[in-house]
Each structure stands twice: as C-alpha cells, then as structure tokens.
N, C-alpha and C positions, 0 to 999 in steps of 0.2 A: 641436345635436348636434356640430357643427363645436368649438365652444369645447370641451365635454365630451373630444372626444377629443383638442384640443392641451394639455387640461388635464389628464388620464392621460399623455401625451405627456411633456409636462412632471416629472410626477411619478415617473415613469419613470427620468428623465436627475437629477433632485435626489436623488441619496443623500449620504447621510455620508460613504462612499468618495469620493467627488471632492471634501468637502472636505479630506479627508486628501492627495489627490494637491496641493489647491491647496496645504497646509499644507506640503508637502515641498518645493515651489517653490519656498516663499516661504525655511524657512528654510539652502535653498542661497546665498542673499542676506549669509548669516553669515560673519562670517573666521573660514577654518580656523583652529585651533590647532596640529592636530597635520599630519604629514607625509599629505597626500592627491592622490595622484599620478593617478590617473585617476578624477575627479569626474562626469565625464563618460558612464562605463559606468553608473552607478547610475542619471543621468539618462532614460539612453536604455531601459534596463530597466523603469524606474518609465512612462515616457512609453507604452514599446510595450504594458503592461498596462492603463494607462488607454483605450489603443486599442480595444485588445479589448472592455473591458467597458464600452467603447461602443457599440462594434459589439452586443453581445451583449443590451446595455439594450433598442435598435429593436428587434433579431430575435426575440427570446426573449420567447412569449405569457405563459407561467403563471409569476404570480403567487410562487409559492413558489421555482421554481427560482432566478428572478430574485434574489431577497432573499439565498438562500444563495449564488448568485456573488459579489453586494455584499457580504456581510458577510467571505464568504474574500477577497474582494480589498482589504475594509477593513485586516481582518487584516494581508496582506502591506505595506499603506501603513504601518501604524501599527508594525509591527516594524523597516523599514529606515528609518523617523523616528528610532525611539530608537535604534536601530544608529546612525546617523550623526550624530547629536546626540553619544551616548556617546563617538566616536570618534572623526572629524575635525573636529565644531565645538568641545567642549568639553573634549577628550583625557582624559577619565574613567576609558577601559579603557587599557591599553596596550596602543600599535599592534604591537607585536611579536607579542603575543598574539590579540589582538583588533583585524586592519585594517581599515579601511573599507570598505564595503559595493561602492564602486566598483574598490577594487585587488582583492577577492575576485570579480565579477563579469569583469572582465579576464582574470582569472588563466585562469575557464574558458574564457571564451570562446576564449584562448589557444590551453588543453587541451582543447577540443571534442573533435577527433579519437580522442585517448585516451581522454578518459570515454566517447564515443559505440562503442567497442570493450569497454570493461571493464562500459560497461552491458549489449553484447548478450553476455558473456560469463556473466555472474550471472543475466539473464533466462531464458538456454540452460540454465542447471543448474536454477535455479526449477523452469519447464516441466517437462522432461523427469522430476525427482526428484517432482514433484508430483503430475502426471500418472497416474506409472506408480502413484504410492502409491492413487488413487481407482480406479483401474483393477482391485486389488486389495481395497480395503476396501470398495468399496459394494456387489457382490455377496458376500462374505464376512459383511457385517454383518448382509445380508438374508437369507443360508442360516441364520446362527445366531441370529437374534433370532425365526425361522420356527418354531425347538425353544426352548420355554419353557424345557427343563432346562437345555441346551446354552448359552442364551442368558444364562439367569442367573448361571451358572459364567463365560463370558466375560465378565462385567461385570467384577468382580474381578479377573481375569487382566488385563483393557485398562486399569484404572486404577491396577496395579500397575505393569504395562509403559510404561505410556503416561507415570507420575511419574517416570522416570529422562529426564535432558534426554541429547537427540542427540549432545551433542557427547563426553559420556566413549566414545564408541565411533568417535572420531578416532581414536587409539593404533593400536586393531585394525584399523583400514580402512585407516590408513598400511601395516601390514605386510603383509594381507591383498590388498590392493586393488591394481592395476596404475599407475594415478594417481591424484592428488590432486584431478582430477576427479570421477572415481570416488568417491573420499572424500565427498564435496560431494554428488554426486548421495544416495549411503549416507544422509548426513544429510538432506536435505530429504526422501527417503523415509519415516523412520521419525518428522520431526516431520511431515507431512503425516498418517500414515497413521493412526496413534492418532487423532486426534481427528475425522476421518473415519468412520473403521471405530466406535469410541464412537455418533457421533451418528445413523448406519445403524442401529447394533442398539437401540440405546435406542427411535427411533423406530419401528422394526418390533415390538420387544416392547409396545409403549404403543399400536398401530395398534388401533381402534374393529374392538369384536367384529362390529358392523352388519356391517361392511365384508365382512371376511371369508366372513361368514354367506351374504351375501347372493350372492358370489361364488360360492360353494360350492353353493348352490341351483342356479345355475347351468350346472354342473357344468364349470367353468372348473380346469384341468390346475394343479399346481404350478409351474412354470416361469411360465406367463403369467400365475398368481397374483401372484405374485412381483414380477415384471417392468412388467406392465399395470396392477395392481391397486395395490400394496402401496409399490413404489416410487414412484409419484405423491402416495401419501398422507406416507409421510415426505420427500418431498422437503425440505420447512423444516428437521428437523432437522438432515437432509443437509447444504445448505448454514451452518448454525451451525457444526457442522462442521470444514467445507471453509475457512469464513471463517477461523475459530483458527488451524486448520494453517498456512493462505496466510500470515497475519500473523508466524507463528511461525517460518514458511521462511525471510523473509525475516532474520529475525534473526539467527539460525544460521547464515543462510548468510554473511553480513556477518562471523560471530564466526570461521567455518570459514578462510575468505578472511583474514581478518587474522593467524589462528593460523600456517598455512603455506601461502598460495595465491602464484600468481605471477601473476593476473590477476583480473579483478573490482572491482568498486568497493570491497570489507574491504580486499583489496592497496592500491587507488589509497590510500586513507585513510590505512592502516598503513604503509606505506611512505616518505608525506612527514611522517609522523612522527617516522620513525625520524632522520631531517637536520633537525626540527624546523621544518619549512615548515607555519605555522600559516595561509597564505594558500590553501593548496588542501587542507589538513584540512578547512577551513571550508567549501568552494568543495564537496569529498567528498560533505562530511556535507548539507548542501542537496541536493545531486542525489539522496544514496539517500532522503531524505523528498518529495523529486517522483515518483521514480520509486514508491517505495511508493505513495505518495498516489492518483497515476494510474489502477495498478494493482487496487487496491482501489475505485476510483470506477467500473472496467469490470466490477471483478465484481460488484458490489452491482446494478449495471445489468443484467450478464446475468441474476441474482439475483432480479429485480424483473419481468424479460422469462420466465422461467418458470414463476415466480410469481402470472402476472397474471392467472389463476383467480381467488386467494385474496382479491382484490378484487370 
C-alpha cells in the first residue's frame, strides 16, 4: 500500500510541465544575443509558477483538475521558452518590438499600481453594465418566451437588434450621455443584454410541455410559474447566454477604452502606444487575457455550482 501511494505520489509530481520548467533553466545557461536587461524577472515569474503548481500537485485530489492546471502551466512554460529563445538568446524578433519576457515582466511589476487601478476601473464598468443588462433580460425573456406569439415576433426583433455591434452607438452616448463612463457602461449593456435576453426566451419558448402541464395541474400562479418552475428549467440556456455577453463585454469594453477612455486597461494599452512603448503594450495585453481568463474560470465555476442538479 505504502509503495502504491508514493507511486501515485510520484506520479503526481512527474508531468511534462516540470520538464518544461527544467528546459527553461537550462536554456538560461545560453548567451544572450540580444539587449536583456532584467533576465531575472522572467526567472522569478517562471520559479514562483513552478511553486504553485507544486503546491497544487500535493493539494489537488481529482484527477482531471490536476492534468488541466499541468497542461495550462505547460502552456505558459512552453510560450515564455519560445519568447525568450526568439528574443534574448537568438535575437529573431526585434527587441524594440518584441522585448524579453523578463524587461515585459519588470515593466509591470513596475506599473502594478497603475494596472491594479485601470483593472478595478474596467471590472467596475463590466459589473455594473453587465449586471444591470440580466437584471433586465432574464425576466423580460421569461414574460415573452411565456406568449408563444409574442415570443416568436421577438426572436427576429432580438436577432436583428442583437447583429448590430455596441460600439456604432459610442457617437450618440458621447453626445447623449454625461460621461465616458456612462458611454461604457451603455455599451457592455446592450452587448450583455441581447444575448441574454436571446438565450432566456429561446429557452422558455423550447421549455418541455410536461413541465408546464404538470405545474398547471397544480394550480401553481403565473409568476411562480415562471420564477419556480420555468426559470430552473432554462437556466443552461441562460447561462450560454450570459457566457457570450460576459465574453463580448469584455471586448467592447477594451475597444470603448482605447477609442476615448481616460482609464482602463483599452487606455493603459492605447495610450503606450501612441509613444510606441511596445514593453507595456505587451505587459497590457497579458494582463487583460489574465484578467479575462480569471474571470471566466469564476463564472463557469459558479456555472457548474448551479448547475449541479444537471449532473
């Protein structure tokens, strides 16, 4: 028994990820070619991941989760290899354009403060324009998907409304609107809220006549029809959804932020653009596919957490 479990034990700690970590090690051992001025941030980034997903190897029981941290932390070994190979062992890319992994991690650690403001700044318009948009589309989708007529005429209407992208209604939110806040929130509204409101009524028009029926026999009120009944059942579609929109917020908002924002991570990005600082473009654009990434790893989670009937 003993052997068995230092042999899972073992098997545990042997992934491909840590040969990737030793690979990166190893080829720090290379002379640079090109200008690599903080080699050292790269090290300590790569070192403090390896940490974790050691820590994470012991802690972590099942099976499946374990293998997909490995393979996303393979990922990240095997990307800042060929970053760094491409860049300061080999000079491939041009460092102007393309700096080493370690001057882009400096940079933020740098700018922490600023990103760690411009990201609660984007998360706040997120939120709040996301929010208010399900607040609005999941009972709207469930009053009109309830009228077969009603519901059907809205399909058309939501997929007409829903094909025009957020952003041509910047123009009118600048003149309209009080700030550029406002703007932003406007936007992650209306891309949140189509495909929401969409995946609400779709599911409530397509909801099993049993259900209904059997509710009805009941003699169960329309409200808590609705409510009790109706919204549990299309919850999935709901969230399909809510996912689109989340994913589509993000975008827009990123596009909104670059077009005329004075904060955010679209600003932080577009802004060292404009002076051609291609060391915290880079540094940017990393942070908003962490912070996406994150974000979407919480809601598939809570996702899965309401879900877990369906299992």
């Amino acid at each position: 028994m003993k052997k068995a479990v230092s042999h899972t034990a073992a098997g545990r700690l042997m992934k491909a990820a840590h040969l990737l970590f030793i690979v990166f090690l190893l080829i720090q051992l290379l002379e640079d070619r090109a200008k690599n001025p903080h080699p050292a941030y790269a090290l300590i980034f790569i070192t403090a991941l390896e940490t974790v997903f050691i820590l994470v190897s012991i802690l972590i029981k099942k099976t499946g989760t374990l293998n997909l941290f490995a393979d996303i932390t393979g990922f990240v070994y095997l990307f800042v290899i060929l970053w760094t190979l491409s860049t300061a062992k080999f000079n491939i890319l041009k460092a102007s354009f393309f700096p080493p992994p370690g001057t882009v991690f400096e940079q933020a650690v740098r700018d922490g403060g600023v990103i760690l403001i411009n990201i609660r700044t984007s998360l706040g318009i997120v939120a709040e324009g996301y929010l208010l948009a399900l607040v609005f589309a999941i009972p709207l989708g469930l009053l009109l998907g309830w009228n077969l007529r009603a519901g059907n005429a809205a399909v058309y209407i939501s997929k007409f409304l829903g094909s025009i992208p957020p952003v041509v209604y910047i123009p009118y939110g600048i003149a309209l609107l009080p700030t550029f806040r406002s703007v932003s929130v406007m936007v992650i509204f209306l891309a949140s809220f189509w495909p929401a409101f969409a995946g609400t009524m779709s599911g409530t028009l397509n909801v099993e006549r049993q259900i209904i029926e059997s509710a009805l026999s009941l003699n169960v009120k329309k409200i808590p029809m609705l409510f009790q009944i109706i919204l549990p059942a299309v919850l999935p579609q709901i969230f399909i959804g809510c996912n689109q929109g989340l994913t589509v917020s993000f975008i827009l908002l990123t596009s909104a932020e670059m077009i005329g924002g004075r904060s955010g991570l679209g600003y932080y990005v577009k802004n060292f653009s404009d002076f051609g600082d291609y060391t915290r473009i880079i540094a940017g654009v990393i942070v908003i596919g962490i912070v996406i990434t994150a974000i979407t790893f919480f809601f598939n989670k809570l996702q899965k957490f309401l879900l877990r009937w369906k299992s």
